[in-house]
N, C-alpha and C positions, 0 to 999 in steps of 0.2 A: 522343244526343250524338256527337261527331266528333271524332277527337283524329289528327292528322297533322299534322306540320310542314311550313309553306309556307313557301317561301323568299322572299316579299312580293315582287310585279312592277311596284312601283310606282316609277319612278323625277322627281325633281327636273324641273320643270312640266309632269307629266301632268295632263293635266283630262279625260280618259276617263269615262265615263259607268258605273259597276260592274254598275248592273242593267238595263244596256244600252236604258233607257227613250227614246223620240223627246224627252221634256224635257230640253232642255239646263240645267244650273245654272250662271248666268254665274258666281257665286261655291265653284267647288266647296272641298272641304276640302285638296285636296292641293296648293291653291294659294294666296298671298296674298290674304285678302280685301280688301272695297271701302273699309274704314276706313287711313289713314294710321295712325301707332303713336307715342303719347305718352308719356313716363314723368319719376315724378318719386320722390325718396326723403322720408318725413317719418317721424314717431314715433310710437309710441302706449303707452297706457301698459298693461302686462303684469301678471300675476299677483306675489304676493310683491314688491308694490314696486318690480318690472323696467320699465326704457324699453326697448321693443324696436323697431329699425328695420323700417323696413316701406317694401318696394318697391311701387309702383303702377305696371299699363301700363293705358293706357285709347284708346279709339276717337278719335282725332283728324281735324280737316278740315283745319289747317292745320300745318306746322311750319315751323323754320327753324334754322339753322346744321348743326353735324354733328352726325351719329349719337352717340350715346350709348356710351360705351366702361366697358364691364365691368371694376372691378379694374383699370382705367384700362388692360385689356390689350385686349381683345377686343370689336370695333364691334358692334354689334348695327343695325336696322334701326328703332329707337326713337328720341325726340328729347326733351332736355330742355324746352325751348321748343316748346313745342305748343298747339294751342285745342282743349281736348274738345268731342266732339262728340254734345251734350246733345241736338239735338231730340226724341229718343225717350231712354225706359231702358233700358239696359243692364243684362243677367247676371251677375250677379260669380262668380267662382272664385277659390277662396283654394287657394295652395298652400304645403307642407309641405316643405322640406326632408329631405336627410337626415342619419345622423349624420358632422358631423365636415364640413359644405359650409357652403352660405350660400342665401341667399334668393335668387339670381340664378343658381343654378347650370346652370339648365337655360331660361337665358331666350330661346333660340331659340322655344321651344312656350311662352309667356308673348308674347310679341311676335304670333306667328301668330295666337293666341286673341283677344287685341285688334284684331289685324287685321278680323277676323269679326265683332267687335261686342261683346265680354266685355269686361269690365272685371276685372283680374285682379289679386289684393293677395297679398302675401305678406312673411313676417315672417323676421327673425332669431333662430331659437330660441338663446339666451345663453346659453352655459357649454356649448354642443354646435355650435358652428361650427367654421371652420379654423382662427380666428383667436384664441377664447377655448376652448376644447374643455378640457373635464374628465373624464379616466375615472373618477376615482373617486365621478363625482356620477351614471354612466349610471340607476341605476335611478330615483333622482330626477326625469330629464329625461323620461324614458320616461315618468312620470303627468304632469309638467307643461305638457309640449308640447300636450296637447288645449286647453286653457287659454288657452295662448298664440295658440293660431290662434281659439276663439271671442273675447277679449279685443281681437286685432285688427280681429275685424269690426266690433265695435263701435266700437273708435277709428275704423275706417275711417269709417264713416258718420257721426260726429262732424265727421272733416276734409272729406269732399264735400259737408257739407249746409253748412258755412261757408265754402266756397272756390270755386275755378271748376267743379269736379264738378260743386255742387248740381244737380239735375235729372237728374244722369247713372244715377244708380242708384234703384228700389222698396228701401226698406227691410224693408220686409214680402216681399219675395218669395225671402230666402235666399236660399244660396249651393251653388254644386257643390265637392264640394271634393277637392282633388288634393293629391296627395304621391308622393315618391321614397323609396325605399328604407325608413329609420327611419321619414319621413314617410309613407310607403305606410300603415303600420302606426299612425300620430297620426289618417291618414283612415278607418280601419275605427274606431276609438276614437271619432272623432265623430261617426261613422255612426250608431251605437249598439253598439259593441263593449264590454260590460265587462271593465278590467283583472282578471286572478284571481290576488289578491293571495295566497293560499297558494302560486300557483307563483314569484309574483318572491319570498317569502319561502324558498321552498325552495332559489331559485337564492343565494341572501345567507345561508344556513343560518352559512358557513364565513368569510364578510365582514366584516367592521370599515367601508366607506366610507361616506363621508358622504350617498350614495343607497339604502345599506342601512338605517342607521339613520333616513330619512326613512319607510321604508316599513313599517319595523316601527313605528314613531311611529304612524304615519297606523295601522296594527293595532291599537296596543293604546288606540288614542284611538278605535275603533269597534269594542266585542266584539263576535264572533259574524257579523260580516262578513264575506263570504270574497269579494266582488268591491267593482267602484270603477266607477261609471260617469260616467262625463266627456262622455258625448254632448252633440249641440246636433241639436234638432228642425228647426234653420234650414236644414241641411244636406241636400238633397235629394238628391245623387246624390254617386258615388265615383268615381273614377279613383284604383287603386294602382298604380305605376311598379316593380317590383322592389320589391314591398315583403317587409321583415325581421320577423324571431321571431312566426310566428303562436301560439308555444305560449305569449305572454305574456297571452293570453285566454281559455286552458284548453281544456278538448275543444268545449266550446258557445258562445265569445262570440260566434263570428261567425257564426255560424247565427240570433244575434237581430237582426242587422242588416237592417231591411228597404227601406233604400233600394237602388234597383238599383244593379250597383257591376260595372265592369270592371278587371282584372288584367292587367296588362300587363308582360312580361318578358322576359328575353335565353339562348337554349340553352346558353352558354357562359360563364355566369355564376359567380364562383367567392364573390362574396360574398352573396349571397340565391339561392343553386341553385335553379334549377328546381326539381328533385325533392323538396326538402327545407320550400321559404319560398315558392316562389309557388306552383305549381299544389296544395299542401296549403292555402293559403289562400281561393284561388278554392275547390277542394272543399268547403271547410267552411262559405262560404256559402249562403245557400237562394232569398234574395229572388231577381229576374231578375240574370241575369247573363252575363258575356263574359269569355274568358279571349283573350289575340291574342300569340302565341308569336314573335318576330322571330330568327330562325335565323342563327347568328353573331354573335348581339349578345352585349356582356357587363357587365358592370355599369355599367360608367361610359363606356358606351357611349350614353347616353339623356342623356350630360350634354355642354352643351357646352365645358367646359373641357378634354379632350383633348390640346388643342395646349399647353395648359397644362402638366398632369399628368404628359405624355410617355408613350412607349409600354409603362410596363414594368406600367402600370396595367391591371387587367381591364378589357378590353376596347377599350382604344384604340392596341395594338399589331397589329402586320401577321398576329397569328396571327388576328386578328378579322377580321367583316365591318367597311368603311368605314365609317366614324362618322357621314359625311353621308348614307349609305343608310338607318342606322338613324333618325336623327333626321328624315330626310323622314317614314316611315312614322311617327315618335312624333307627332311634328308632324298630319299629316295623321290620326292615330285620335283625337288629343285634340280637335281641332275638329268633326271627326265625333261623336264621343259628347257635349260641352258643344251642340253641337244637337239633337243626336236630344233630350236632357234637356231642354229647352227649346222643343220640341214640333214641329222640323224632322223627319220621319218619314221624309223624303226621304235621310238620313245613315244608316237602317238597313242599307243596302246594302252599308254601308261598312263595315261591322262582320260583314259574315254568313259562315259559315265555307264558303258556297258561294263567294260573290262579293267574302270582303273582303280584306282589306290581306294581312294573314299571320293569319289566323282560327286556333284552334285547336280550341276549344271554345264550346259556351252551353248554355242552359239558360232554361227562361223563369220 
């Protein structure tokens, strides 16, 4: 293993070749691929009775009017008014939120991933967004969000096989699935991550809230229990973003996780530290894996609201690396690994701690 921090050389339309091969790729990952970018908002229906919104971008041939504006703040490179572009299927990738954002938080690398050919969903975990957020329900959200994200797959395939998707997605061929921060941690969960319900009961010893009492429930409604598994076998590969609390797993959950699964995080990170939430995360996995360290990044540095949030936020103040250096690199490692997993072998180069982006570690 290799453990040095790269300061990433990659800058905004590099198309350089990493493993210096004579084959050129007209579509490399550090750049817009050959798909235009489509998106639309619709619902699905959620555990416990929940509708939960659900963002779609998908591979487009044609679009028309303007970009699509996030929050009706910030444009993005997507188009409400689009034709999918069905002739083959498309990959899907579900992504996970984190605590206290929204499903679109980070739709710069949702946008690029459809560019390239994914078809990419992702939900509004309810009662943990900006907009409805509950502290006193965290431990509750924390087992229900795996839930949420298998519940949306399947509304999703619901809505493409009755609408203009049809044709776009295998339903049989699963999903990769990504998450940020909380969601880092929703993606080990349905990797095959068991929650270890004696430690969220140790953290609630001293609680009263209405997430503590869910989880003592869910306890005494299964003696002799001491985890929770909430996986989906559909789920073939992982990307965590900064992901949070790996001790919600115990010392072995993520050592059972055998989909290959990359880690991805910021040196300067003050809410999922390095030293404490990612690189102990990555450790504790065993299947294949990548750890890619981006130096100067800091938490909400991988998101693109920034201009939103202002600078007093980790990672999107001057004491940070720029937010568009970080997010080209996040950008360009998420297309590379949603191919490498989808049988591009051509994308390993991009990830290698000799020749990749900001490598930091692996392991096979």
């Amino acid at each position: 293993m290799q453990r040095a921090w790269i300061l990433g050389f990659l800058v905004a339309g590099c198309t350089s070749d990493p493993a210096d091969s004579d084959a050129v790729d007209p579509n490399p990952p550090d750049a817009v691929g050959p798909y235009a970018v489509g998106t639309l908002v619709t619902e699905v229906s959620g555990p416990d009775g929940l509708t939960l919104p659900l963002q779609v971008w998908f591979p487009a041939s044609e679009t028309e009017g303007s970009p699509y504006a996030y929050m009706g703040l910030l444009e993005g490179t997507a188009y409400e008014t689009a034709t999918p572009s069905c002739e083959t299927t498309h990959p899907v990738v579900v992504f996970s939120h984190g605590n206290q954002a929204f499903r679109y938080v980070a739709f710069s690398i949702m946008e690029r991933l459809a560019s390239h050919g994914f078809v990419v969903i992702a939900p509004d975990h309810l009662r943990n967004t900006l907009f409805d957020w509950e502290e006193d329900y965290w431990h509750g959200i924390i087992l229900r969000r795996p839930l949420d994200v298998s519940a949306s797959f399947d509304g999703f395939l619901e809505i493409a096989a009755a609408g203009p998707l049809n044709g776009c997605v295998d339903p049989e061929a699963g999903y990769l699935m990504m998450g940020g921060s909380m969601g880092g941690n929703t993606a080990f969960a349905i990797a095959g991550a068991p929650f270890d319900i004696e430690a969220l009961l140790a953290d609630c010893e001293e609680q009263t809230t209405e997430g503590c009492d869910e989880v003592r429930a869910w306890a005494e409604a299964h003696p002799g229990e001491v985890t929770l598994d909430e996986s989906d076998p559909r789920a073939t590969s992982v990307l965590a973003i900064t992901p949070a609390w790996p001790w919600v797993f115990g010392d072995d959950g993520l050592s059972t996780i055998q989909a290959p699964s990359l880690v991805l995080g910021g040196s300067i990170d003050t809410r999922t530290p390095w030293d404490t939430m990612v690189y102990p995360s990555y450790q504790a996995l065993t299947a294949p894996k990548w750890l890619i360290g981006v130096e100067g990044a800091g938490h909400y540095s991988f998101s693109d609201f920034c201009p939103v949030l202002g600078p007093s936020y980790n990672g999107c103040g001057e004491d940070a690396r720029p937010v568009e250096e970080v997010l080209v690199i996040a950008r360009t490692v998420a297309v590379a690994w949603a191919r490498l997993q989808t049988g591009d072998v051509d994308m390993e180069p991009w990830l290698s701690p000799d020749d990749g982006i900001s490598a930091v570690e692996s392991a096979p």
